[in-house]
VOGU-3710 file (C-alpha; in Angstrom, 3 decimals, decimal comma):
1> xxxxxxxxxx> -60,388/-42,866/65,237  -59,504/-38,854/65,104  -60,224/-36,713/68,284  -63,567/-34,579/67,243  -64,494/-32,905/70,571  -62,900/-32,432/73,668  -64,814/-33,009/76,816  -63,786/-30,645/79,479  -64,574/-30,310/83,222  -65,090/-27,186/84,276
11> xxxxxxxxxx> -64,092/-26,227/87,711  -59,943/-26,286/88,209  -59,984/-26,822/84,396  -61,980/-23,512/82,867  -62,988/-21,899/86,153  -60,284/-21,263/89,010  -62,256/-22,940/91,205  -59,864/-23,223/94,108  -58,634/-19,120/94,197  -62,282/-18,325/94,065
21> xxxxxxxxxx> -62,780/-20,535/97,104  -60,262/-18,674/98,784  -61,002/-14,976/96,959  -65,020/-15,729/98,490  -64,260/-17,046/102,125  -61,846/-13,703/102,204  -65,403/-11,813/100,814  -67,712/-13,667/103,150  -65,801/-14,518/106,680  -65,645/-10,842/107,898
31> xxxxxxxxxx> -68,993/-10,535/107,622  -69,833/-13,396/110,179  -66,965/-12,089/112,384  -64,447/-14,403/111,139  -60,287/-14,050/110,158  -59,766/-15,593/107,260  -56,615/-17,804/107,917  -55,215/-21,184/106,879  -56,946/-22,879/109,909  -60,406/-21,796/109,078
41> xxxxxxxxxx> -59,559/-22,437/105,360  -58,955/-26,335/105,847  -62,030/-26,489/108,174  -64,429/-24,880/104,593  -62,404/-27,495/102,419  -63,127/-29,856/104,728  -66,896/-29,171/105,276  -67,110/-28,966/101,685  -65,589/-32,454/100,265  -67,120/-34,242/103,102
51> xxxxxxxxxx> -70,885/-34,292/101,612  -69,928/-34,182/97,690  -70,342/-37,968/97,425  -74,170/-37,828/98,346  -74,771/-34,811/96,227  -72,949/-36,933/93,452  -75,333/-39,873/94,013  -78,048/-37,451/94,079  -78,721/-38,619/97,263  -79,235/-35,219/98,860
61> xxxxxxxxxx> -80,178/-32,042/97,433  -78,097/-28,844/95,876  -79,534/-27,027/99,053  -79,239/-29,535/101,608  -75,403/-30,044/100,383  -75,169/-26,487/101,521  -77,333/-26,772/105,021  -74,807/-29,294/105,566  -71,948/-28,094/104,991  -73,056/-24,460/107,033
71> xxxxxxxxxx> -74,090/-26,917/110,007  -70,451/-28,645/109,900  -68,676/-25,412/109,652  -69,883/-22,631/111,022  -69,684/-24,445/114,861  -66,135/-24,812/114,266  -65,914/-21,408/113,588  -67,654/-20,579/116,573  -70,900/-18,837/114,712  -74,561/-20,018/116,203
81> xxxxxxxxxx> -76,684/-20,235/113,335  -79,986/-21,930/113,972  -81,216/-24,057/111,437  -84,016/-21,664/109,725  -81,099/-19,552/108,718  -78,520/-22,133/107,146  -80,338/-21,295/103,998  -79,014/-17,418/104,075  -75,467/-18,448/105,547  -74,747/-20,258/102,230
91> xxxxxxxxxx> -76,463/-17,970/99,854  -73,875/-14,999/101,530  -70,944/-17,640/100,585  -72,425/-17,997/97,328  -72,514/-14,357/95,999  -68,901/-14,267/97,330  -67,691/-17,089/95,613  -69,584/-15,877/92,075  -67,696/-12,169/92,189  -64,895/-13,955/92,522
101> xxxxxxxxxx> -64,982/-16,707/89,568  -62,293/-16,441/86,566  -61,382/-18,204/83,732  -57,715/-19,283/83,490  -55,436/-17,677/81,252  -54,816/-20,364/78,853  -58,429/-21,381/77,778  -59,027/-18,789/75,450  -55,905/-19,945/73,588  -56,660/-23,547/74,145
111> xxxxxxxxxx> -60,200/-22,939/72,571  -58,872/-21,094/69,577  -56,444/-23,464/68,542  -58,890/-26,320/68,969  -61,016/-24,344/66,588  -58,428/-23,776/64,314  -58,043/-27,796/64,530  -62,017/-28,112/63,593  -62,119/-29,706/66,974  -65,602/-29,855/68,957
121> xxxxxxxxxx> -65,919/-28,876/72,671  -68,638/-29,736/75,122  -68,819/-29,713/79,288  -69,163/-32,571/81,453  -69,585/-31,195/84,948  -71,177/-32,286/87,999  -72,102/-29,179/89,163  -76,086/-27,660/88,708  -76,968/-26,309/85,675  -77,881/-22,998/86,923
131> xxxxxxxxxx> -74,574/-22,440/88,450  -72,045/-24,207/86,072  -73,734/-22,470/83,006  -74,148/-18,921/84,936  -70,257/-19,447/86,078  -69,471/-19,910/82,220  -71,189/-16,377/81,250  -69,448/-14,626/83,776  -66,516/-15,853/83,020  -66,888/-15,023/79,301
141> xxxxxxxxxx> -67,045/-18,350/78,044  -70,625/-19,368/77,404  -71,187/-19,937/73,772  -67,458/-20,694/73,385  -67,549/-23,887/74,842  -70,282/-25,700/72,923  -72,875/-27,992/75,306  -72,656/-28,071/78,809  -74,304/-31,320/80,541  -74,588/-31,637/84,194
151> xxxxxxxxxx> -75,251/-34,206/87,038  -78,789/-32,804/86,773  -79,349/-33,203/83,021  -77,963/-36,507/83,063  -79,323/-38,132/86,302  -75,625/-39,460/87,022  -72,579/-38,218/87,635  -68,508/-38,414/87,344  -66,933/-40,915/88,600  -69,319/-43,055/86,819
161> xxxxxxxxxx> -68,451/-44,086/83,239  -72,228/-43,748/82,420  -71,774/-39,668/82,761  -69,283/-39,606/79,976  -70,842/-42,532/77,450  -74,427/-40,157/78,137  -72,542/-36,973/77,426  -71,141/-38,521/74,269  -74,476/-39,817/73,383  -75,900/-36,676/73,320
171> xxxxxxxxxx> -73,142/-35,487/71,539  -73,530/-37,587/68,851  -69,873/-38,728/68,797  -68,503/-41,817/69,551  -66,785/-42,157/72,650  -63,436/-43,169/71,313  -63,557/-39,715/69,213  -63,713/-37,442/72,571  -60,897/-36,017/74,521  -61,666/-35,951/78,415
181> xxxxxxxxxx> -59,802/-32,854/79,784  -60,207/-32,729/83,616  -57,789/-31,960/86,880  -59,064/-35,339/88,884  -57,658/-38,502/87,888  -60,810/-40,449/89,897  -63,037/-37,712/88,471  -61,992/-37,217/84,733  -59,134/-39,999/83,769  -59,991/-42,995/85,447
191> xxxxxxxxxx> -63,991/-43,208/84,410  -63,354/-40,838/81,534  -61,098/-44,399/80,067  -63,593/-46,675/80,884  -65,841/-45,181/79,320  -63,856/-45,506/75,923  -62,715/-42,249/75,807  -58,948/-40,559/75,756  -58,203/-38,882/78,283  -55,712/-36,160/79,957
201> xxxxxxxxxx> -55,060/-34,298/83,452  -54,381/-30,451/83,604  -52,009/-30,024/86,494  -51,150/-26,642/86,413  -48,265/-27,008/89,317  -46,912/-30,551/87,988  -46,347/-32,238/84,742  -46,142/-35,795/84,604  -47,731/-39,190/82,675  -51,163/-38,291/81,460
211> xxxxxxxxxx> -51,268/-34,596/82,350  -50,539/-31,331/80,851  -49,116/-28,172/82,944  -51,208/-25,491/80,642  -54,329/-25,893/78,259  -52,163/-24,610/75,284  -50,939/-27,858/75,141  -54,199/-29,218/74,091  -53,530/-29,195/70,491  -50,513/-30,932/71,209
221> xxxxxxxxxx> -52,610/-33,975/72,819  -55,038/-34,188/70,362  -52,462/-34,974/67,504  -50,842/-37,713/70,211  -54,526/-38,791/71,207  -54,957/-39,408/67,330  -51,796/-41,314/67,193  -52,287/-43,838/70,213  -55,535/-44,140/70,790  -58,106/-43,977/73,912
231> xxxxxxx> -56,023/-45,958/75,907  -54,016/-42,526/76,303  -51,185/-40,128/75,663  -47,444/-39,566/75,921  -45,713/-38,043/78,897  -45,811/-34,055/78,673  -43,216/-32,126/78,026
//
């Protein structure tokens, strides 16, 4: 069956998720009285990984993700915040980190020539809905990028093969017609295959089996996806 639609994740595949990471804690630090540095980098990437399995088993809350994460980090930073204002600690982080989201520079090209293609695109994220489809309009590329379906409009969420069989359900395409374009092999290749669809990595530092080093070479995978099925791709060049 021909690729129709491409399924794409959105942050470190659309959105540079990582630089505005670093572009907000830059933003956001000084104003607790903080150098931004390596050290106190690892200890936010640290904080922030360590409670995104119970906000993907909807376990905990959006907000109580980021109480959590403020009550992890902000000790080791050596800031008291009491717990009536972890609420405003994270909220400062958050206006930080949405000045400083961009699109990377090869998904205006990759959505063009998947147009060109009369190839579909939709979003499987597992971010909320208000801040996955507000991160698309800054970044220009609401209404580009067809349907966006989050944790919180499906009630599950990636790694689960569920996520992607509901997101193609809704879609109206088969599964083995969809392209699954993430930059997490447990997140968006792995489940993304068990589910029935293809599936490829964008690894913008390191090509490789499975993965592609730009989004330009999208329409590129879709001709091999159409030649060897969901069970994968070539190498990239």
């Amino acid at each position: 069956m021909k690729v129709r639609g491409v399924l794409f994740d959105v942050d470190g595949t659309l959105v540079d998720h990582e630089g505005a990471v670093d572009d907000a804690l830059r933003l956001w630090l000084p104003t607790l009285g903080v150098t931004f540095d390596a050290q106190v980098c690892a200890l936010w990437h640290a904080a922030q990984e360590r409670h995104l399995v119970a906000w993907r088993e909807r376990s905990i809350t959006f907000a109580e993700r980021g109480r959590r994460r403020m009550r992890d980090f902000l000790p080791a930073v050596g800031v008291r915040c009491e717990e009536p204002a972890l609420d405003a600690a994270f909220a400062g982080y958050l206006r930080a980190y949405g000045d400083s989201w961009r699109a990377f520079d090869d998904v205006a090209d990759a959505l063009d020539d998947l147009a060109r293609l009369g190839v579909s695109t939709a979003v499987l994220t597992n971010g909320t809905t208000e801040q996955q489809n507000d991160k698309l309009r800054r970044t220009g590329l609401a209404g580009r990028v067809g349907p966006v379906w989050t944790v919180e409009d499906l009630g599950v969420a990636k790694p689960d093969p569920e996520a992607f069989r509901l997101a193609c359900e809704r879609w109206g395409l088969p599964p083995a017609a969809v392209l699954s374009v993430g930059d997490r092999p447990d997140l968006d290749l792995v489940p993304a295959r068990a589910a029935g669809l293809a599936a490829v990595l964008i690894d913008r530092r390191t090509a490789g089996p499975d993965r592609i080093t730009s989004l330009r070479d999208l329409s590129r995978v879709v001709a091999a996806a159409d030649e060897y099925g969901p069970a994968g791709i070539p190498p990239a060049r």
